[in-house]
C-alpha positions as CSV (number, residue, x, y, z in Angstrom):
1,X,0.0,0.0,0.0
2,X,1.4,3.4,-0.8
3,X,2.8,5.4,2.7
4,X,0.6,8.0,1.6
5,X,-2.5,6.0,2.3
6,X,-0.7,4.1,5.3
7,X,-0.6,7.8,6.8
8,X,-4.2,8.4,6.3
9,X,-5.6,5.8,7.8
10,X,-3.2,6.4,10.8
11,X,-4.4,9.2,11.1
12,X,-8.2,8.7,11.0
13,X,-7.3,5.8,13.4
14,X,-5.7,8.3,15.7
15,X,-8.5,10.7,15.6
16,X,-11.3,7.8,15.5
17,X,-13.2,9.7,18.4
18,X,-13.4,13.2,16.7
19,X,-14.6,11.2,13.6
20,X,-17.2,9.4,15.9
21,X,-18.6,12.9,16.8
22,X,-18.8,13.9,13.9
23,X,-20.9,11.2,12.1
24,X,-23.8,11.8,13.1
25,X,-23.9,15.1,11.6
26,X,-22.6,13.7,8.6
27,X,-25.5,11.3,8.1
28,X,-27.9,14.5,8.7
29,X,-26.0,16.2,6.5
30,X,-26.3,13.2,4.1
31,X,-29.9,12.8,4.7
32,X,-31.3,16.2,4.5
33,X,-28.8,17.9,2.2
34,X,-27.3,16.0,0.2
35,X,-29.8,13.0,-0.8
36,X,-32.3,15.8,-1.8
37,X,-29.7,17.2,-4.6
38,X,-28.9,14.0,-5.7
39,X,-33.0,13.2,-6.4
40,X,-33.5,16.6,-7.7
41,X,-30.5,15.8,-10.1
42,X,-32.3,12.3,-11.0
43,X,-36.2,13.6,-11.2
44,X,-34.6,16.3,-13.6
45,X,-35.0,13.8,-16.2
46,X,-38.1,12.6,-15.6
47,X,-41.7,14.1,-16.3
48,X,-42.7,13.9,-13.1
49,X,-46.6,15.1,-11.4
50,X,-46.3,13.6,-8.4
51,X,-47.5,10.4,-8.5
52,X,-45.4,6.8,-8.5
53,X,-45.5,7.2,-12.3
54,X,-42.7,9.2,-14.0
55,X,-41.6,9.2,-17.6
56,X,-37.9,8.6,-18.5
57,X,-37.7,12.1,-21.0
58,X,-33.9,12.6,-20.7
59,X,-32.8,16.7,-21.3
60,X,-36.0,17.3,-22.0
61,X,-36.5,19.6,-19.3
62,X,-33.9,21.2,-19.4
63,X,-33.8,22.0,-22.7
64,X,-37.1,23.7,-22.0
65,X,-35.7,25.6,-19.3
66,X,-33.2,27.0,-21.1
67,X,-35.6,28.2,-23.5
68,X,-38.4,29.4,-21.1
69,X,-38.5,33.3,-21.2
70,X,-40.2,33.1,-17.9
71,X,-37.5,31.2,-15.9
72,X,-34.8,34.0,-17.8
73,X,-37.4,36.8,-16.3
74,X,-36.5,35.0,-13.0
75,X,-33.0,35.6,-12.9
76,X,-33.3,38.9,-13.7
77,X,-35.9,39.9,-10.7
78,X,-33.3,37.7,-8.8
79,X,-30.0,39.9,-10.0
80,X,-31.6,42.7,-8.2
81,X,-32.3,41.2,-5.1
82,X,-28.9,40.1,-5.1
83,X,-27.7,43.5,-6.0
84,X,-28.9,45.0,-3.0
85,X,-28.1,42.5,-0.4
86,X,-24.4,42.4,-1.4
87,X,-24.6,46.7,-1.4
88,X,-26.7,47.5,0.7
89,X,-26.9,44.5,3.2
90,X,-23.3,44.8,3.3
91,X,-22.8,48.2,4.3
92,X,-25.5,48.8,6.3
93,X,-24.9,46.5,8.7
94,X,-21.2,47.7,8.6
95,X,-21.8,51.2,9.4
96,X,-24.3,50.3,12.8
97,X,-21.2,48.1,13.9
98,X,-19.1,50.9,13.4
99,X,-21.1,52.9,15.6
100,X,-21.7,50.7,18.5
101,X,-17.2,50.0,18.4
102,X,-16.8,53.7,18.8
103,X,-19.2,53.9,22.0
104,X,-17.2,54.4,24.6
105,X,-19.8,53.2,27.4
106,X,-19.8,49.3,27.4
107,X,-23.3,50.0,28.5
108,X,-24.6,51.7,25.7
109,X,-22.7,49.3,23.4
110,X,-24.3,46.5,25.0
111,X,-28.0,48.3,25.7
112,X,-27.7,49.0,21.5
113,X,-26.5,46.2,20.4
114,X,-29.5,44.3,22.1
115,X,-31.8,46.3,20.7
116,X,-30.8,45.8,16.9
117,X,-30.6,42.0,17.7
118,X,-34.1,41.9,19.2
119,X,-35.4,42.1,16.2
120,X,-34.9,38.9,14.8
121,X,-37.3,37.5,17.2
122,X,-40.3,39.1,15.6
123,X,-41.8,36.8,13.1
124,X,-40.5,37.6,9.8
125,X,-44.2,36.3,8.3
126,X,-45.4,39.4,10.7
127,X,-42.9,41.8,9.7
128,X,-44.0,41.1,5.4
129,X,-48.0,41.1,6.5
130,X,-47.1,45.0,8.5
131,X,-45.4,45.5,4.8
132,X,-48.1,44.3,3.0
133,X,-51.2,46.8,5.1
134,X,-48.8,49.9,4.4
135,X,-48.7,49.2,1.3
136,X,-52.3,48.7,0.6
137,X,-53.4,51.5,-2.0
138,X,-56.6,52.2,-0.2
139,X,-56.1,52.0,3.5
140,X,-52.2,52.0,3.9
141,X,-50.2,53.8,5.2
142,X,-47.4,54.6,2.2
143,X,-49.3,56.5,0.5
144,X,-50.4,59.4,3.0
145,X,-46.7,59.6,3.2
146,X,-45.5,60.1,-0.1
147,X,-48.7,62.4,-0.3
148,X,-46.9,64.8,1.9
149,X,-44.2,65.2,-0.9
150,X,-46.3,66.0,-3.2
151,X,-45.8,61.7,-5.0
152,X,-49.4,60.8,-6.4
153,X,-50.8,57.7,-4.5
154,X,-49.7,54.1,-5.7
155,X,-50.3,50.7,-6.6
156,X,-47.0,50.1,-4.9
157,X,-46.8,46.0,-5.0
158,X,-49.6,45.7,-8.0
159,X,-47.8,48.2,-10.2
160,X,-45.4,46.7,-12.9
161,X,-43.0,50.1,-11.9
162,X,-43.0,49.8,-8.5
163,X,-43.6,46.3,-7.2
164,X,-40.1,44.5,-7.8
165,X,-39.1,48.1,-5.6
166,X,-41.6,47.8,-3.1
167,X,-40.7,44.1,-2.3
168,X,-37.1,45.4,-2.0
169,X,-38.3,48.6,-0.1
170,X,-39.6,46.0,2.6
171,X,-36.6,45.4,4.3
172,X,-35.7,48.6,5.8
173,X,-33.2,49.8,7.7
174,X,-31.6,46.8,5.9
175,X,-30.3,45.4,8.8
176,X,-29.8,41.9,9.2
177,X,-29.3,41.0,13.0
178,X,-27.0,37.9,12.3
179,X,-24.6,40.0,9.9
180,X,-24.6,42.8,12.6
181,X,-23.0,40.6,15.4
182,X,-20.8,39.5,12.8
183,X,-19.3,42.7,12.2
184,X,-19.4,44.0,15.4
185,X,-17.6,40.9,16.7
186,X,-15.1,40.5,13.8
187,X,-14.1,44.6,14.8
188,X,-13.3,43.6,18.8
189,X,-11.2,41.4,17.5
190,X,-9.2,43.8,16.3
191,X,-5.8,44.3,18.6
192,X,-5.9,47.1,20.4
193,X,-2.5,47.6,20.5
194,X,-2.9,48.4,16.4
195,X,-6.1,50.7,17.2
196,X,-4.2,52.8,20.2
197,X,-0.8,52.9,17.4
198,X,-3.1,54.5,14.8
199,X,-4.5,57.1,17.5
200,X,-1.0,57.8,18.6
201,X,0.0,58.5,14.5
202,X,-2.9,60.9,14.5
203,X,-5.0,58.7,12.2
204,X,-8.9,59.7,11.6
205,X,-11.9,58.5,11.9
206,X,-12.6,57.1,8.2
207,X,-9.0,56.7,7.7
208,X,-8.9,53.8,10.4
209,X,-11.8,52.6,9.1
210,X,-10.3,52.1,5.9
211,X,-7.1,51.1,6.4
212,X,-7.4,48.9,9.2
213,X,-10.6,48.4,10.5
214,X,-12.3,46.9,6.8
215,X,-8.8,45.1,5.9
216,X,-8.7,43.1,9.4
217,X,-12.3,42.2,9.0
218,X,-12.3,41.2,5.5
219,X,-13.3,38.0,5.8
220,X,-16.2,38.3,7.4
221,X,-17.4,40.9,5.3
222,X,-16.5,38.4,2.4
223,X,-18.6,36.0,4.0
224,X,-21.6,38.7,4.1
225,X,-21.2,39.3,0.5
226,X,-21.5,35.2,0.0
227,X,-24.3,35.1,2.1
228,X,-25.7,37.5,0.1
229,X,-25.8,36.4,-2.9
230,X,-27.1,33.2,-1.8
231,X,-30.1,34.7,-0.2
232,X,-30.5,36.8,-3.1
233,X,-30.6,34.1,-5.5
234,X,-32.6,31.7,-3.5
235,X,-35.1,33.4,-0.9
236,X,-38.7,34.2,-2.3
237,X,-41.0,34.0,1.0
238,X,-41.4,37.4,0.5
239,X,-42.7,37.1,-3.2
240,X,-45.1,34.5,-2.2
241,X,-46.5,36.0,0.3
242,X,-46.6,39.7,-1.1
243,X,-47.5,39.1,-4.8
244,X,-47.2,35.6,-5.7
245,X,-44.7,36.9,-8.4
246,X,-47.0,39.0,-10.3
247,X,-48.1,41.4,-11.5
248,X,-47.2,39.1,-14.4
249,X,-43.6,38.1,-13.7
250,X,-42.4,41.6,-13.0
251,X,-41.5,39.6,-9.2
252,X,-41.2,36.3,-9.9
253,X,-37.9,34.7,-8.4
254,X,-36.3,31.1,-9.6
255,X,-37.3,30.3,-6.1
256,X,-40.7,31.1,-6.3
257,X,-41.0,30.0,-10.0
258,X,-39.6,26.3,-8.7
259,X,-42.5,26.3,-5.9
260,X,-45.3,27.4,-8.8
261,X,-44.3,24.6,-11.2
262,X,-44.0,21.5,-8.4
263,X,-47.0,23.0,-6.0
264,X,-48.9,25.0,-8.6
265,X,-48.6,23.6,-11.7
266,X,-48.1,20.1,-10.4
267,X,-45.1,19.7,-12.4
268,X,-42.4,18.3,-10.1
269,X,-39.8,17.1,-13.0
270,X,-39.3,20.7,-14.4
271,X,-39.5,22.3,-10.8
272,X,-36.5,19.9,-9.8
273,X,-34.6,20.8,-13.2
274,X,-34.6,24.6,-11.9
275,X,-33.9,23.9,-8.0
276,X,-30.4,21.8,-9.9
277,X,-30.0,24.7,-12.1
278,X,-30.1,27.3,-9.2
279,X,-28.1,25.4,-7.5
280,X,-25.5,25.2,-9.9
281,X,-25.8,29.1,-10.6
282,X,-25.3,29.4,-6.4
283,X,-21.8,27.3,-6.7
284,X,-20.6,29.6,-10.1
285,X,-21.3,32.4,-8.0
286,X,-19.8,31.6,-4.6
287,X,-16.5,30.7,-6.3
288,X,-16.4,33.6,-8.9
289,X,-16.4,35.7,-5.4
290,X,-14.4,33.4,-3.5
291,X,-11.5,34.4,-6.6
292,X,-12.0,38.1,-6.1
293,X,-12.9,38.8,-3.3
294,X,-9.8,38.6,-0.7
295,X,-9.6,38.2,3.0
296,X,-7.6,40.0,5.0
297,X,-5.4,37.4,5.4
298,X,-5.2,36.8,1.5
């Protein structure tokens, strides 16, 4: 046998306990991750409604994906949601952690920092419904607001101008809790020693922050960016729930588009061919940003 191999398996033998803990997350991971991909790859090729009967129809669906103007229509509803949460959910939650570092009270960092974090215990099915009543032509509240401004009143998620906007709208302050305390804990990290140097060197404010304080927590802002695109490419709750996609596709998501064709239009073949196909955009696009997008250690 070649040393090579003798050294693995001297090594796994070593570390059989660690391995032992970790198997049983391996088999969840096997059971609810990766068997589902491996179907959806295999039902792909199949015409598929459901049933115990499914028809062997090879590429067949995917040619028809690749020609379906509606699925294309997808994407580029998708490209914006991704847009903003790799701007706008990047920075945002970058310049409320910036603010809570430079408190000097530990108090008021803490008192804060809870209440931004509190928020992800509200429901977020409440938080679309509140969405949904101020938008509401008749009786919401968005339009007595823009009134003020002199804006006529709106259609706001049933015009083809302003829904794909309105759904985006919806998540102000654009503040995700979980990429907050990312931040926030990637910046006291940072070595004070390094921060007290660049206050004895007379360094400012925005100069820290950009030469130290984004550099040393480059990777987690990398990470953000990834997570990013990932929700933006797969998340359509809000979609569903708001305007089903419509009006006509002007906010129709691959995600939500998969859940019409298996759930709506009973067509569970062609709505695995999409989930593959999204998946396989996802990887493209986590390793296209993995190459250009460096840490601070790269």
């Amino acid at each position: 046998m070649h040393p090579y191999r003798i050294n693995v398996f001297r090594s796994i033998y070593r570390y059989k306990h660690a391995y032992l803990f970790l198997l049983p997350l391996l088999v969840l991971l096997g059971i609810f991750s990766y068997y589902p991909i491996v179907m959806a790859l295999k039902m792909s090729f199949y015409q598929w409604k459901g049933g115990n009967e499914a028809i062997f129809i090879g590429l067949d669906n995917f040619v028809a994906l690749f020609k379906d103007k509606t699925f294309y229509a997808s994407l580029k509803n998708a490209s914006w949601f991704i847009l903003f949460d790799c701007t706008v959910g990047v920075l945002m939650p970058l310049f409320i952690a910036e603010l809570l570092f430079h408190l000097k009270s530990a108090r008021a960092q803490y008192v804060f920092r809870t209440l931004f974090v509190a928020t992800i215990t509200v429901p977020t099915v409440i938080v679309i419904l509140v969405w949904v009543f101020l938008y509401n032509p008749v009786v919401g509240g968005m339009n007595s607001l823009v009134s003020l401004f002199g804006i006529s009143p709106q259609l706001w998620l049933g015009g083809t101008n302003t829904a794909l906007f309105s759904i985006i709208f919806s998540g102000f302050p654009f503040i995700n809790p979980i990429y907050l305390l990312i931040v926030f804990a990637a910046l006291q990290a940072i070595p004070k020693s390094l921060i007290e140097a660049s206050v004895m060197e007379g360094c400012g404010t925005w100069r820290r922050i950009r030469s130290i304080d984004i550099p040393m927590i480059a990777g987690q802002l990398k990470l953000i960016f990834i997570l990013g695109i990932l929700h933006g490419m797969q998340s359509f709750y809000k979609q569903l729930i708001m305007t089903n996609g419509g009006p006509g596709e002007e906010t129709l998501v691959p995600g939500l588009y998969m859940y019409q064709s298996g759930f709506t239009y009973n067509d569970f073949g062609y709505a695995s061919t999409i989930g593959f196909v999204m998946l396989i955009l996802m990887l493209a696009l986590t390793f296209v940003s993995n190459k250009l997008i460096k840490s601070g250690n790269e």
